[in-house]
C-alpha positions as CSV (number, residue, x, y, z in Angstrom):
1,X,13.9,-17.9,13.5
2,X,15.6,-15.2,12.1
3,X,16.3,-14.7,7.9
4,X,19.2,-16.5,7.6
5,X,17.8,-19.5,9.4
6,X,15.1,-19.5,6.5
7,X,17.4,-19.8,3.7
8,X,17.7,-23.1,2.4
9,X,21.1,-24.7,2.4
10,X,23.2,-27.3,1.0
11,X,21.7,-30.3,3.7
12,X,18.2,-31.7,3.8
13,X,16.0,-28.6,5.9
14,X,12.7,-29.3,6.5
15,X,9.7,-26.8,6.3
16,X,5.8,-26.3,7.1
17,X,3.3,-26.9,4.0
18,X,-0.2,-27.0,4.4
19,X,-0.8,-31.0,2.6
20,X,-3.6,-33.7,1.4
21,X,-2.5,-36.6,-0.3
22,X,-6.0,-37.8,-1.4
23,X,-8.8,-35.8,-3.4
24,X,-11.6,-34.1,-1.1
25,X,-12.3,-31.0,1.2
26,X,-10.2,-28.8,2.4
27,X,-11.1,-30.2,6.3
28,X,-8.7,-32.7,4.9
29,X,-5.6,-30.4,4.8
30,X,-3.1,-31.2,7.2
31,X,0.1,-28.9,8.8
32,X,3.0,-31.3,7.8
33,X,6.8,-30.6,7.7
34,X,8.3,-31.8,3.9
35,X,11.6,-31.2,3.0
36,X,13.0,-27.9,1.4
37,X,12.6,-27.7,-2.4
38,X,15.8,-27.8,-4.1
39,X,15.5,-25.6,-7.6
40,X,16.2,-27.7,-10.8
41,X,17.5,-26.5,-13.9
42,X,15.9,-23.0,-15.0
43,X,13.9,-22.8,-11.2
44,X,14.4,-20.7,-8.1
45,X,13.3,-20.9,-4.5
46,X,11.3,-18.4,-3.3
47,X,10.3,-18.2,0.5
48,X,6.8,-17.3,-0.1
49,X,5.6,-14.1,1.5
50,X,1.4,-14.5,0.4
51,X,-0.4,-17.1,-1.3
52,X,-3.6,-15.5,-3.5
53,X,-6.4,-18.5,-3.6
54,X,-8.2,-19.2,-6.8
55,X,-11.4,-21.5,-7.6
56,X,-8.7,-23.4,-10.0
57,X,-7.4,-24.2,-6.3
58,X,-10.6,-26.0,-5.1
59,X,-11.3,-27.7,-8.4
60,X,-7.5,-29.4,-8.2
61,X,-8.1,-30.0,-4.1
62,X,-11.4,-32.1,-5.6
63,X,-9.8,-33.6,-8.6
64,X,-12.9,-32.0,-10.4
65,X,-14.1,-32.6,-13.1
66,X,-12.5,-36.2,-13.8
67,X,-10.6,-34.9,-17.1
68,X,-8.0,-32.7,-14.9
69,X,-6.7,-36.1,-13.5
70,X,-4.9,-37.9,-15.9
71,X,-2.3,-34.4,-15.6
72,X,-3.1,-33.4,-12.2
73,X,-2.9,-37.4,-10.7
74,X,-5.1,-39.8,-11.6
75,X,-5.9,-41.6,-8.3
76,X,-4.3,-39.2,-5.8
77,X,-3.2,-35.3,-6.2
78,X,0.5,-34.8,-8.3
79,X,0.3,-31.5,-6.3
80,X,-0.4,-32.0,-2.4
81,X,0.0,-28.8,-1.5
82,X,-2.4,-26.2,-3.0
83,X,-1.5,-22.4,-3.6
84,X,-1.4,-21.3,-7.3
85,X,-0.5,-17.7,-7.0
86,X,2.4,-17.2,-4.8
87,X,4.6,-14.3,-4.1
88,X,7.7,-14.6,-2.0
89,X,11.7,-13.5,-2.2
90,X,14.0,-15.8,-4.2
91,X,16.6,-17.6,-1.8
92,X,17.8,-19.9,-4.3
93,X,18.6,-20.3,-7.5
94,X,19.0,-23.0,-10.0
95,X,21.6,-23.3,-12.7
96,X,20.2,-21.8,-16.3
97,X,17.5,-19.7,-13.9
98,X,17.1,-16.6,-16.1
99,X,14.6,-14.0,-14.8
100,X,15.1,-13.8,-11.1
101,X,17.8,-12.9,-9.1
102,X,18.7,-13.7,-5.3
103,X,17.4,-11.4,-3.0
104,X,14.4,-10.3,-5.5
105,X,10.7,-10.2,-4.7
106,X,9.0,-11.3,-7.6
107,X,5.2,-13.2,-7.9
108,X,4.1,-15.4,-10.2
109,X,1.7,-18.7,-11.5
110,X,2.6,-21.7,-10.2
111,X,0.8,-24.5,-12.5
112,X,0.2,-27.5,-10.1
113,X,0.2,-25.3,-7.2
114,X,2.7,-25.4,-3.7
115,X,2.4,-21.8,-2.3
116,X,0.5,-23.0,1.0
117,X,4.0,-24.0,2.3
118,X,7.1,-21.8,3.5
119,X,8.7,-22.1,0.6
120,X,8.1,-23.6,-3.0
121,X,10.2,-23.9,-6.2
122,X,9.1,-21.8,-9.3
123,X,10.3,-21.5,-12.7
124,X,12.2,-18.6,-12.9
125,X,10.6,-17.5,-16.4
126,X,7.4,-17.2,-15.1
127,X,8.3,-14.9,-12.5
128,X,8.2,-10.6,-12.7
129,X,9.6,-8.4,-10.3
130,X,7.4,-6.5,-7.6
131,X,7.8,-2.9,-7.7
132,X,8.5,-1.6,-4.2
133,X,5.1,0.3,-3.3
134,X,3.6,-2.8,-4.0
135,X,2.9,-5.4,-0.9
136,X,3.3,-9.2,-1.7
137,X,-0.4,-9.4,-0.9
138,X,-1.3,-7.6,-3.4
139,X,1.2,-9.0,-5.9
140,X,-0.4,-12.7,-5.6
141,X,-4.1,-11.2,-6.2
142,X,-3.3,-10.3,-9.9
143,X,-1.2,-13.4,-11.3
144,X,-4.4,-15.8,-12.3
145,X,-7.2,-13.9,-11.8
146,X,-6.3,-10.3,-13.0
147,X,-4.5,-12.2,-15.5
148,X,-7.3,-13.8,-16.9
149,X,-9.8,-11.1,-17.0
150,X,-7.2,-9.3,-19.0
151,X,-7.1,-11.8,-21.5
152,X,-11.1,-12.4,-21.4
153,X,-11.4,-9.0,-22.7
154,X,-8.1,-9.0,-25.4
155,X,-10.2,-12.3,-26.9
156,X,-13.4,-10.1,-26.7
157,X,-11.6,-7.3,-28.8
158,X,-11.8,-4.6,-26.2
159,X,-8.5,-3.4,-25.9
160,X,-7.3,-0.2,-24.9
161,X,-8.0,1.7,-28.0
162,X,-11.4,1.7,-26.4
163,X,-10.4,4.7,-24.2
164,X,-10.7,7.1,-27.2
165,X,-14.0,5.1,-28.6
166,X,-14.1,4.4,-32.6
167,X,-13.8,6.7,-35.3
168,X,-17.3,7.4,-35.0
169,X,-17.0,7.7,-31.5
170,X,-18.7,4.4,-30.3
171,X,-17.7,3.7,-26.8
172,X,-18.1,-0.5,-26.5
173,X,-21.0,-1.7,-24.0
174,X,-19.6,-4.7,-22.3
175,X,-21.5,-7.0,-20.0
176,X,-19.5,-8.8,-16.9
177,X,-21.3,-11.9,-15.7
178,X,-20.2,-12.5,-12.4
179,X,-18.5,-9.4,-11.6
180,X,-17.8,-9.6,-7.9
181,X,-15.5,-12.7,-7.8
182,X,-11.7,-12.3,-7.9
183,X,-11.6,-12.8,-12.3
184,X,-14.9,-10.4,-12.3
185,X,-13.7,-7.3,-10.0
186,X,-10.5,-7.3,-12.4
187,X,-12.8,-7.5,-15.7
188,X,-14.8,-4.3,-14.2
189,X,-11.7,-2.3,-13.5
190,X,-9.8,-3.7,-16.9
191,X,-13.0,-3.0,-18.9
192,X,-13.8,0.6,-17.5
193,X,-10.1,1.7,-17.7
194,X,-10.1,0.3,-21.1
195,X,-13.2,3.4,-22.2
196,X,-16.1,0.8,-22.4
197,X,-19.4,1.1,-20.5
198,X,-19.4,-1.6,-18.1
199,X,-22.3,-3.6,-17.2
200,X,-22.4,-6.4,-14.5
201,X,-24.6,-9.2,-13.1
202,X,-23.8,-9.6,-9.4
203,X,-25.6,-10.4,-6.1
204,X,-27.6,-7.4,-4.9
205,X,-25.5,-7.2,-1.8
206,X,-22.6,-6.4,-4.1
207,X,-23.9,-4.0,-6.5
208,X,-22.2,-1.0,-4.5
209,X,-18.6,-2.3,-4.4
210,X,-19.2,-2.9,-8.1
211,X,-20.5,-0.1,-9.4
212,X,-17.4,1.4,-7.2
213,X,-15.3,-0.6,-8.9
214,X,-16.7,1.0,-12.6
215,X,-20.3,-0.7,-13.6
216,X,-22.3,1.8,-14.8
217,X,-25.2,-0.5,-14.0
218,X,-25.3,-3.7,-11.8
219,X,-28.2,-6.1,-11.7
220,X,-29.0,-9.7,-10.4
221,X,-29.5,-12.0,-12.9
222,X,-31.0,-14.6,-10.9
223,X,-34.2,-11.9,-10.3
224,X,-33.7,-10.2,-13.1
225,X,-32.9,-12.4,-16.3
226,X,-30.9,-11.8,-19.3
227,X,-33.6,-12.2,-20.9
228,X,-35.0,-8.8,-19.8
229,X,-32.0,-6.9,-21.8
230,X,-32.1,-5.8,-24.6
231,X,-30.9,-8.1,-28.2
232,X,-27.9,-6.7,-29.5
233,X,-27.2,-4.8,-26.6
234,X,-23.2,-5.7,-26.2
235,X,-20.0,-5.2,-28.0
236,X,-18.8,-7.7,-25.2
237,X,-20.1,-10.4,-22.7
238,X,-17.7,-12.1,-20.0
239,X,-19.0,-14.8,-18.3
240,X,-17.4,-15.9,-15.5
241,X,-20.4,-17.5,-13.3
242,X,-21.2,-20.0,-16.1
243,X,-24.4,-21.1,-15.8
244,X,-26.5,-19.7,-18.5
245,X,-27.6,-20.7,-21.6
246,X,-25.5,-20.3,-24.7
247,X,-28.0,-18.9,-26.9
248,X,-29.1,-16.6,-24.4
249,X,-26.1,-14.8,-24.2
250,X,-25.0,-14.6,-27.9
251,X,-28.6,-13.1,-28.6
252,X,-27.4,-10.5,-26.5
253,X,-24.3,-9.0,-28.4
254,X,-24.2,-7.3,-31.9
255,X,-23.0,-8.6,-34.8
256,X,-19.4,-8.8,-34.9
257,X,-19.5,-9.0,-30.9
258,X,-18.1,-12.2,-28.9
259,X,-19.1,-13.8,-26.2
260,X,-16.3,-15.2,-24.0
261,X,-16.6,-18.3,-21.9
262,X,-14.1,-17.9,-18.7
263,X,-16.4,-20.1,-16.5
264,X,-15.4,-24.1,-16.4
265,X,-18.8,-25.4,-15.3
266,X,-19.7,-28.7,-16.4
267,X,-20.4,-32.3,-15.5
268,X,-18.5,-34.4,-13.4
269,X,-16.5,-36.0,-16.1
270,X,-15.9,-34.2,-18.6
271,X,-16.5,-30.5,-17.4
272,X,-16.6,-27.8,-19.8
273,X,-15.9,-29.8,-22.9
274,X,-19.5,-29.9,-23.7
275,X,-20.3,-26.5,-23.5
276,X,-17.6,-25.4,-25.2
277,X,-18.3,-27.8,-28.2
278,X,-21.5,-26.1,-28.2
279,X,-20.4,-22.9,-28.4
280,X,-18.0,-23.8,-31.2
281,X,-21.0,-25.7,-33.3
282,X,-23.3,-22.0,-32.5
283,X,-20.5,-20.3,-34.3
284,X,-20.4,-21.4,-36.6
285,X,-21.5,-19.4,-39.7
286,X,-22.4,-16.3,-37.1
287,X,-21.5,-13.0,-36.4
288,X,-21.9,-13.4,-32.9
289,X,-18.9,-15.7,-32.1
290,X,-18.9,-17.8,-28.8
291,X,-15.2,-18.1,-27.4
292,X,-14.2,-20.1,-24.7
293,X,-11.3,-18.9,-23.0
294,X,-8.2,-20.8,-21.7
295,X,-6.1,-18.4,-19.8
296,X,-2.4,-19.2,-19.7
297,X,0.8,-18.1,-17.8
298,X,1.7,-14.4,-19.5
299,X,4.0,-12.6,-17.4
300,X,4.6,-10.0,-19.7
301,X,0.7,-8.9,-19.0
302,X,1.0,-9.8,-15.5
303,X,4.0,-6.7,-15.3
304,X,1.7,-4.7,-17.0
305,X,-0.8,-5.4,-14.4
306,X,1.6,-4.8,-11.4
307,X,2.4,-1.3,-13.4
308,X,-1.2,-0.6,-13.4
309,X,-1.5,-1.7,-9.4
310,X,1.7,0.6,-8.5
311,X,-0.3,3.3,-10.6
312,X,-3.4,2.9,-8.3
313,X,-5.4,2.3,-11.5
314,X,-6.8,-1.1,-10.4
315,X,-6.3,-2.8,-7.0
316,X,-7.2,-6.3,-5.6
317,X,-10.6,-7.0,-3.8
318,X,-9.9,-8.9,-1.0
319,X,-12.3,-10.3,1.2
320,X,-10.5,-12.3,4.3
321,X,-6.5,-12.7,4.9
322,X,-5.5,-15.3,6.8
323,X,-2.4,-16.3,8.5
324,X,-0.4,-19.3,7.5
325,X,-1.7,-21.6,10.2
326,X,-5.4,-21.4,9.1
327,X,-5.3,-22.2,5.8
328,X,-7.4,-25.0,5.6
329,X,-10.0,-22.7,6.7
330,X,-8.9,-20.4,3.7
331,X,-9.6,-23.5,1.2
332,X,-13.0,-24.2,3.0
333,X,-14.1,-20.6,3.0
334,X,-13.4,-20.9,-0.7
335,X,-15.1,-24.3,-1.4
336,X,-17.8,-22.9,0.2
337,X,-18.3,-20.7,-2.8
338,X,-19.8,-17.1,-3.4
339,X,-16.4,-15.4,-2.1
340,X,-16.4,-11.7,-2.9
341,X,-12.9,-11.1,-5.0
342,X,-9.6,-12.9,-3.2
343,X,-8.7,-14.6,-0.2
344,X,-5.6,-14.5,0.9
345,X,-3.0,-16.5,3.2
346,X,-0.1,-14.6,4.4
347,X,3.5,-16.8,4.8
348,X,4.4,-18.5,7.8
């Protein structure tokens, strides 16, 4: 097929996308061909180049915890085809699309999902440009997950003033639970190049590509507890593996420190809504706030993060790549769970 049979075009053109129509496991995908996407007011077309997985994709594929469903489809999934960090070449472009330009490889969030499919429709205002050192593949690693450790540690308060320490010349201890996923690698690289000491809880198999990445210290916290540290030991904790107990991990930051909550784990039903009411009741009156996190679409960070990437002052961890035709074996390797930083799918 050659480029100009892969534009879309005025008449119905039909395309591969990686589909399940009910909730489940990702043995459930199938190879379909759908129709093109035609861009609506303020959206392009991008034909997608890599698709970056993220555990937000397996908990839509499940339709888990219940509360997702009455946005994502309440009996059966809104979004069919899974893929929410997609970057690709714009082919088409829909009246009052601002942001994007034909011809332009950009990357960017898509909210319900779509990038497991040649091509998928994207609101232009979402999307940044990709410099040209940087591959697509790498692109799609930073829009969700690099995106949200960045934010993890803005709500924490370590910013990048932290590179030149306080006035008094503190330089902030922060603590990364879960480090070696695809949010955690990013935290450890944000948080290092940010000036604090970096701490992280990992498997022990991982503690080398960690401390690699900027932990001055890695441990496992299922053989070594928390409990072990120190009180008062953290400007900073990020947990991203959930887990542990909330008291637990404000004991272990200093007065005017914050926990922040990136992990969704929860019950069936009503997920994380517990926990984070929990953390909101421990706050209260405290000067070691609990904050749960709910990372959103910035693209203004996520160009910061692609300047960093072209910089060679953070870089994606990825584990497997996969070509278009197996990724339902992409979506089970990541159901399957302890996945060391991304997985990507490359485009058909």
């Amino acid at each position: 097929m050659t480029e100009t049979d892969k534009t879309p075009t005025n008449k119905t053109e039909m395309m591969p996308a990686w589909r399940r129509e009910t909730y489940g496991s990702a043995d459930g995908f199938r190879l379909e061909r759908i129709p093109v996407p035609t861009p609506r007011s303020g959206e392009v077309v991008l034909r997608v180049e890599a698709t970056a997985l993220h555990a937000g994709d397996v908990r839509l594929m499940l339709g888990d915890p219940l509360l997702v469903r009455p946005i994502f489809g309440l009996t059966r999934p809104k979004y069919p085809v899974r893929g929410m960090e997609v970057a690709g070449t714009v082919v088409a472009v829909g009246p009052n699309a601002i942001g994007a330009e034909l011809g332009e490889r950009v990357v960017g969030e898509l909210t319900g999902g779509g990038g497991l499919a040649s091509h998928v429709a994207a609101p232009a205002a979402r999307l940044v440009p990709i410099p040209p050192d940087v591959t697509s593949e790498t692109a799609a690693c930073l829009t969700i997950s690099a995106g949200t450790a960045w934010q993890a540690l803005d709500r924490a308060g370590i910013g990048f003033r932290a590179a030149k320490g306080t006035a008094a010349g503190h330089i902030p201890r922060v603590l990364v639970i879960g480090a070696s996923g695809g949010v955690g690698t990013f935290a450890v690289q944000l948080a290092a190049l940010r000036g604090a000491e970096v701490w992280a809880t990992c498997g022990e198999r991982n503690f080398r590509l960690v401390e690699h990445l900027g932990a001055v210290r890695t441990l496992d916290h299922r053989t070594s507890p928390l409990a072990d540290l120190p009180a008062a030991h953290f400007d900073a904790v990020i947990d991203i593996s959930g887990g542990l107990g909330l008291r637990e991990l404000q004991r272990l930051v200093v007065p005017g420190g914050s926990v922040v909550l990136v992990a969704g784990d929860g019950g069936h039903v009503l997920g994380p809504i517990p926990r984070i009411l929990k953390a909101v009741f421990l706050s209260i009156g405290s000067r070691r706030r609990i904050r749960p996190l709910a990372a959103t679409p910035r693209p203004e960070i996520l160009a910061k993060l692609l300047e960093l990437t072209a910089e060679g002052r953070i870089t994606p961890v990825v584990e497997r790549e996969y070509p278009f035709d197996e990724a339902s074996a992409a979506l089970a390797h990541l159901e399957a769970g302890h996945t060391v930083g991304k997985v990507v799918v490359h485009g058909p």
